[in-house]
C-alpha positions as CSV (number, residue, x, y, z in Angstrom):
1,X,0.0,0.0,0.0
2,X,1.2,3.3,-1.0
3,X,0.9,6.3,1.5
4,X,0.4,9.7,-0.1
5,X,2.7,12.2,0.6
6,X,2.8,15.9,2.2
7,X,0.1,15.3,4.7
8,X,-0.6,15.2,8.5
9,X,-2.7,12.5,9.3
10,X,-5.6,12.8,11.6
11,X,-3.8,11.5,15.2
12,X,-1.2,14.2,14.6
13,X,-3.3,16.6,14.3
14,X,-5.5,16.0,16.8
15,X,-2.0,15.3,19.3
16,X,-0.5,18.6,18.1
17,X,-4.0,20.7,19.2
18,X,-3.8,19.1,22.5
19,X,-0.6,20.3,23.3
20,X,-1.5,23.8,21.9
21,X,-4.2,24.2,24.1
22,X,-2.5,22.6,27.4
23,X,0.4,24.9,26.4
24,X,-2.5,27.7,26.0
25,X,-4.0,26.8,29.7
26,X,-0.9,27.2,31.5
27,X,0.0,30.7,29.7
28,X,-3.3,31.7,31.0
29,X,-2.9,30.5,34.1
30,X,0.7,32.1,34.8
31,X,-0.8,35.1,33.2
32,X,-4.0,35.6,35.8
33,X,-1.1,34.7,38.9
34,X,1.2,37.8,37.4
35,X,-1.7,39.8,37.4
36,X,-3.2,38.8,41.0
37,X,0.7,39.5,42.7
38,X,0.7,43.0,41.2
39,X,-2.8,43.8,42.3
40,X,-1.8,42.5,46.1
41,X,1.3,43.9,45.5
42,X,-0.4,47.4,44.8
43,X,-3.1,47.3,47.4
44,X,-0.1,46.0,50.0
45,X,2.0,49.3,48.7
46,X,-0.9,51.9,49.4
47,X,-1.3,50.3,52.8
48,X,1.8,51.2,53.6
49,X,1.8,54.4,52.6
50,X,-1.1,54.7,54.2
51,X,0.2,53.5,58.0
52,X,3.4,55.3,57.5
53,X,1.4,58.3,57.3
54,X,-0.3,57.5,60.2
55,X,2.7,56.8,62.0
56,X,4.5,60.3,61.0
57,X,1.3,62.6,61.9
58,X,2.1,61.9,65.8
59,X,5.6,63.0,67.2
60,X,4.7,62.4,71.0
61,X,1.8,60.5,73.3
62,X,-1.0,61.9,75.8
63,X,-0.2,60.4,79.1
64,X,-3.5,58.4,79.2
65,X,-3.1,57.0,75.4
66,X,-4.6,57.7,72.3
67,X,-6.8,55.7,70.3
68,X,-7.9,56.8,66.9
69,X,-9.6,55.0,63.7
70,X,-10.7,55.8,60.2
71,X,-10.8,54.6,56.6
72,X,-9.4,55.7,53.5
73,X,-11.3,54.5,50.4
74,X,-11.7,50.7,50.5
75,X,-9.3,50.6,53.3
76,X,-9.7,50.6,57.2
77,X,-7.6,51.6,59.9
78,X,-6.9,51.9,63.9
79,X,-4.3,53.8,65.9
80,X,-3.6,53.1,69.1
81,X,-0.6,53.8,71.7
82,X,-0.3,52.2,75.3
83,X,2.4,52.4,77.9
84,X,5.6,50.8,76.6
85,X,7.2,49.4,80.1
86,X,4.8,50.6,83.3
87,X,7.7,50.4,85.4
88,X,10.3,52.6,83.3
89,X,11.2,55.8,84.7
90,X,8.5,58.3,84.6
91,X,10.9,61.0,83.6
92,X,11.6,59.1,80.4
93,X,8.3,57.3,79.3
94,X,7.8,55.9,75.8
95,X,4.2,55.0,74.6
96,X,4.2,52.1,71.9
97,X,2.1,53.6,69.1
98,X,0.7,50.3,66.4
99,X,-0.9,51.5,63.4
100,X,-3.5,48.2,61.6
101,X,-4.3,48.8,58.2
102,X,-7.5,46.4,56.8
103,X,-8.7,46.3,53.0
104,X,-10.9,43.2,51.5
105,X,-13.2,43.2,53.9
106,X,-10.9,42.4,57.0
107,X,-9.3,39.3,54.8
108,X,-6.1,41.8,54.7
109,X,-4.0,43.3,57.1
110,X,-0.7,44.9,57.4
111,X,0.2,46.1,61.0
112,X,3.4,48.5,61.9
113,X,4.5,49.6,65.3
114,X,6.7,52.2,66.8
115,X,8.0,54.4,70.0
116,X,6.6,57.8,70.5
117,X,7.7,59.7,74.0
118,X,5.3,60.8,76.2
119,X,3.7,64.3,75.9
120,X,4.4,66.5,78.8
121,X,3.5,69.9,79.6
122,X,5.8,72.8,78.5
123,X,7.8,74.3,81.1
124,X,6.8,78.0,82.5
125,X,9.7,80.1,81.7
126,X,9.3,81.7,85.0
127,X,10.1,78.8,86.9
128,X,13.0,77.8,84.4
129,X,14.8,81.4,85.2
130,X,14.1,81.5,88.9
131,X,16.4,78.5,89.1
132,X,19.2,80.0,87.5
């Protein structure tokens, strides 16, 4: 039996669209992850922005604590400061100030914390000379 020439037969073909479209599938699928990280990526980004702005609008804490909370477009956050060590030195006392940023609905969250010193009163000038 002679086989005609210059032709794919139809197992080949059928072999060769399989592999296109499982080669097609995983593009896709890579593809949709790429685009998922950078949308995470972004929302993770303006969160911290967003907490390290937070963070900078307060130089010092009230002696009793501060609590604070808000949102910003889809995203939700909380301030809040407490007594770093109760039994440091009164002269010197830091207040841990933690910052929790929340977007999708709570499933998210990105949490920073730092030292603030305590807010005291300003000196009266009068007293300050009197001593000299």
């Amino acid at each position: 039996m002679k086989r005609a020439a210059g032709g794919f037969s139809l197992l080949e073909v059928i072999v060769a669209m399989a592999i296109m479209a499982m080669s097609l599938g995983a593009l896709y699928h890579a593809g949709g992850g790429a685009l998922r990280g950078v949308i995470e990526t972004g929302a993770r980004t303006r969160a911290t922005a967003l907490a390290l702005a937070l963070l900078d609008t307060h130089w010092s804490a009230p002696p009793g604590g501060l609590r604070e909370n808000g949102s910003v477009g889809d995203m939700e956050w909380t301030l809040a400061t407490s007594l770093f060590r109760p039994e440091q030195d009164k002269n010197w006392a830091l207040h841990q100030i933690e910052v929790t940023v929340t977007w999708e609905q709570g499933r998210r969250s990105l949490r920073l914390a730092s030292l603030l010193p305590e807010r005291r009163a300003p000196l009266d000038s009068k007293r300050v000379n009197s001593k000299r």
